[in-house]
Structures are given as structure tokens and as C-alpha cells.
C-alpha positions as CSV (number, residue, x, y, z in Angstrom):
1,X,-2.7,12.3,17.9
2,X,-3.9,9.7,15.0
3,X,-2.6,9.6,11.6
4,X,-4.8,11.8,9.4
5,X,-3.0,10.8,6.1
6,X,-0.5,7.8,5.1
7,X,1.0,8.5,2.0
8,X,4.1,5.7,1.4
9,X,6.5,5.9,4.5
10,X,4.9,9.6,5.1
11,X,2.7,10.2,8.0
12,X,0.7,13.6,8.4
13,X,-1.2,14.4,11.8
14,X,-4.1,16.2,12.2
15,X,-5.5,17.3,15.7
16,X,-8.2,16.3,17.6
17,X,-10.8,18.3,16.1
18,X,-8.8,16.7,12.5
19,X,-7.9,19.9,11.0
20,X,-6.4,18.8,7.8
21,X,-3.7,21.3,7.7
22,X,-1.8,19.0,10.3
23,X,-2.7,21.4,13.9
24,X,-5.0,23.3,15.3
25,X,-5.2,26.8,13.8
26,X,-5.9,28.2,17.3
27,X,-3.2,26.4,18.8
28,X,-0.9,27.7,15.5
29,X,0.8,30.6,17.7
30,X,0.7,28.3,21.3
31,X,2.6,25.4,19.8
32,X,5.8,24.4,17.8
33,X,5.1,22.5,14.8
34,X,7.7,19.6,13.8
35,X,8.3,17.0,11.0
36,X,10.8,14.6,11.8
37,X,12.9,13.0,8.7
38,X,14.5,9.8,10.8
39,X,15.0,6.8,8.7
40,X,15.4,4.4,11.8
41,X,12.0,3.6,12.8
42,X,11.9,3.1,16.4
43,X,14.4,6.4,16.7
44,X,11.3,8.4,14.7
45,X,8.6,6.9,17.5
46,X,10.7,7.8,20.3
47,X,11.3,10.9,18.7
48,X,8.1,11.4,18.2
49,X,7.3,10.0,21.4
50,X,9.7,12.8,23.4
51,X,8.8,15.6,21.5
52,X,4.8,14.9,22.0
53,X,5.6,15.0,25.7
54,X,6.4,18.7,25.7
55,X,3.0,20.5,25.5
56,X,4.1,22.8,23.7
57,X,5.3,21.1,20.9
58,X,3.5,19.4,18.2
59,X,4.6,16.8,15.4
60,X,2.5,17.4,12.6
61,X,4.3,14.7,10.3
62,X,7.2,12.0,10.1
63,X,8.6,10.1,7.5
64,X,11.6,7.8,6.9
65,X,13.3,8.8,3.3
66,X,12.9,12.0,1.5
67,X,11.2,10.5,-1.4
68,X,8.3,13.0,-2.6
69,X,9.0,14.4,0.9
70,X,8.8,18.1,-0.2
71,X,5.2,19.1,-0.7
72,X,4.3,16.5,2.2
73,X,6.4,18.9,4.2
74,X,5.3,21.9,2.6
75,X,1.3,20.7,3.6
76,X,2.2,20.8,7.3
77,X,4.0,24.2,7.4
78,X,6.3,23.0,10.4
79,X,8.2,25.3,12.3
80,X,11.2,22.9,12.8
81,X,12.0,20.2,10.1
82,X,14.0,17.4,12.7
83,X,16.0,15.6,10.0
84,X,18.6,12.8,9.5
85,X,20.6,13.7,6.8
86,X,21.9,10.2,6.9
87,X,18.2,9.6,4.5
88,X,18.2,6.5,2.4
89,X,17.3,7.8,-1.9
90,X,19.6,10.5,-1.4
91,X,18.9,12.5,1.5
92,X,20.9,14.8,3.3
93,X,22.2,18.1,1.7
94,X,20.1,18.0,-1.8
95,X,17.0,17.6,0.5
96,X,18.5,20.5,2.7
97,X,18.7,22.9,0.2
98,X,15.2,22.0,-0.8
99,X,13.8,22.6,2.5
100,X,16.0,25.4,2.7
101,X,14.5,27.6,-0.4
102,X,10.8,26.1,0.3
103,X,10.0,26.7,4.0
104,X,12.5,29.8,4.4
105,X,9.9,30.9,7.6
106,X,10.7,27.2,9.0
107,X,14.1,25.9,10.9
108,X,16.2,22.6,9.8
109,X,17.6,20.7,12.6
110,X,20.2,18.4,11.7
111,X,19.8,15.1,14.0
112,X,22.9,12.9,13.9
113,X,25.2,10.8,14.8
114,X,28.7,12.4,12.5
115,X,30.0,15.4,14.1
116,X,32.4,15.9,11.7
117,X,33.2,19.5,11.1
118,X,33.0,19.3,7.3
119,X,29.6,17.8,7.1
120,X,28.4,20.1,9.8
121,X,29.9,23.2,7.8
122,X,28.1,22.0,5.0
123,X,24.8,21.3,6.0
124,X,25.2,25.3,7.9
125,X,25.9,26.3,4.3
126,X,22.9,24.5,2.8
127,X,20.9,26.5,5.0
128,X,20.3,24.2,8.6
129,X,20.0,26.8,11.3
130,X,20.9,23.8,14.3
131,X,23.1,20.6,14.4
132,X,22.5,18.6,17.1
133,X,24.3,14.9,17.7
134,X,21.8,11.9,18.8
135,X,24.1,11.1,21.9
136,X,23.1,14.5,23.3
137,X,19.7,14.5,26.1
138,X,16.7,15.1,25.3
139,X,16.5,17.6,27.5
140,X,18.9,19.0,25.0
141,X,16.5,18.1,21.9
142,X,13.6,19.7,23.3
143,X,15.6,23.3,24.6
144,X,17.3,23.4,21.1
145,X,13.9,22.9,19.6
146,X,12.3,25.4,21.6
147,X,15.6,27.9,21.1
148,X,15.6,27.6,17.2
149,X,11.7,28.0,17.1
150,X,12.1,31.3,19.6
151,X,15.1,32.5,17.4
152,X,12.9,32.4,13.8
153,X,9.7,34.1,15.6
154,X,11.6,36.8,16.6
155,X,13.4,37.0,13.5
156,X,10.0,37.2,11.8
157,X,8.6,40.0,14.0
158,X,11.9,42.0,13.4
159,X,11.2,42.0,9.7
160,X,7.9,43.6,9.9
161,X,9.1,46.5,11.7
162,X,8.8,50.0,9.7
163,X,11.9,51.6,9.0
């Protein structure tokens, strides 16, 4: 997948037929869609990298500080947001909260590498639904991925049930 937008440090994907939304709206149900939020470069390509060799996954944008990240986030509509919270121009919990009450149909993954119990309580209570440390497998990546995106799809269809 090419780079259909470059705006700063932000990269938005569009699929091979260049749907500007960032996928393919057939595949929209197939696939799970994922930003990544990594300020570490090569970390973001591999991440990138591993996550495009699951088929069903699909990263529909990347970027490496949260600068005017929000509505480049917002454009994609990604199922799971894959962030660092460890983001250079004050990152981390502000930006959480800000994903938290904009994309409230998408899941936050925390990707790092400070398991401490108070910042992992607090990005739970800024709304993250995962945490995950980088020394884990990516097998590990990839099944939490898939978990977190199964867990929010059938939390979606249980809301729409009559009472």
C-alpha cells in the first residue's frame, strides 16, 4: 500500500483502487483498520511491516508525534489506534483522552516499553481498552489486535439489540 497523503510526519493510506477514506469500503467489514502513533521510526516500519503481513489487518495511517494528529485520525476511522504514549509535543494521556471521546467506536492500544502499574492504571482510566509492552511477540501484537478489534464488534452489535 502507497502513501495517499503526507501531511508533516503523518502518513494516510489509501488502497489499491486509492479510496481516499484510507481502505477499501468492501473490505471495511473483512479487515481491521490501524493507525500506529510510534515516534521511533524504524519501530513504526516494522510495525507497520508486521501488522501488514496479517491479511486481515490493514494500517490505514502512521505518524510519529501527536501534533494535529486528531482529525488525521479521525479521516481514517481506524478500528485500533496502536500508540506510544511515550509521543514527543506532549503525547500520551492528553492525546488518549482525545482519542478516547473522538473515535468512542475505535480501540487504543498502548504500545510500550514502562509497565509500571500507575501509568498503566492511568492510561485504562483515560479510556485505552489494551496495554501491551514492546518486549512481548508479535504473535502477541497481532492476537491482541485481533482480540480488542473482536471485543468492540461485538460490543457494537450488542448495542443494537431491542430491548
Amino acid at each position: 500500500m502507497t502513501p495517499s497523503f503526507v501531511a508533516g510526519r503523518c502518513r494516510l493510506y489509501a488502497d489499491e483502487g486509492g479510496a481516499a477514506a484510507g481502505y477499501n469500503v468492501a473490505m471495511a467489514n473483512e479487515r481491521i483498520r490501524v493507525f500506529i502513533l510510534e515516534r521511533h521510526p524504524a519501530i513504526r516500519a516494522g510495525l507497520r511491516a508486521l501488522l501488514e503481513s496479517s491479511p486481515e489487518i490493514v494500517v490505514v495511517g502512521e505518524a510519529g508525534d501527536s501534533a494535529g494528529i486528531l482529525a488525521h485520525i479521525m479521516a481514517t476511522q481506524p478500528d485500533i489506534v496502536l500508540l506510544d504514549p511515550d509521543l514527543p509535543d506532549d503525547g500520551g494521556l492528553p492525546l488518549l483522552r482525545e482519542l478516547s471521546a473522538a473515535l468512542p467506536a475505535a480501540s487504543l492500544l498502548v504500545h510500550t516499553d514502562d509497565g509500571a502499574s500507575a501509568k498503566m492504571q492511568a492510561a485504562f482510566a483515560a479510556g485505552v481498552q489494551g496495554y501491551l509492552l514492546k518486549g512481548q511477540s508479535s504473535q502477541k501484537l497481532v492476537q491482541t489486535i485481533r482480540l480488542l478489534y473482536a471485543s468492540r464488534v461485538d460490543l457494537t452489535a450488542n448495542q443494537d439489540l431491542p430491548d
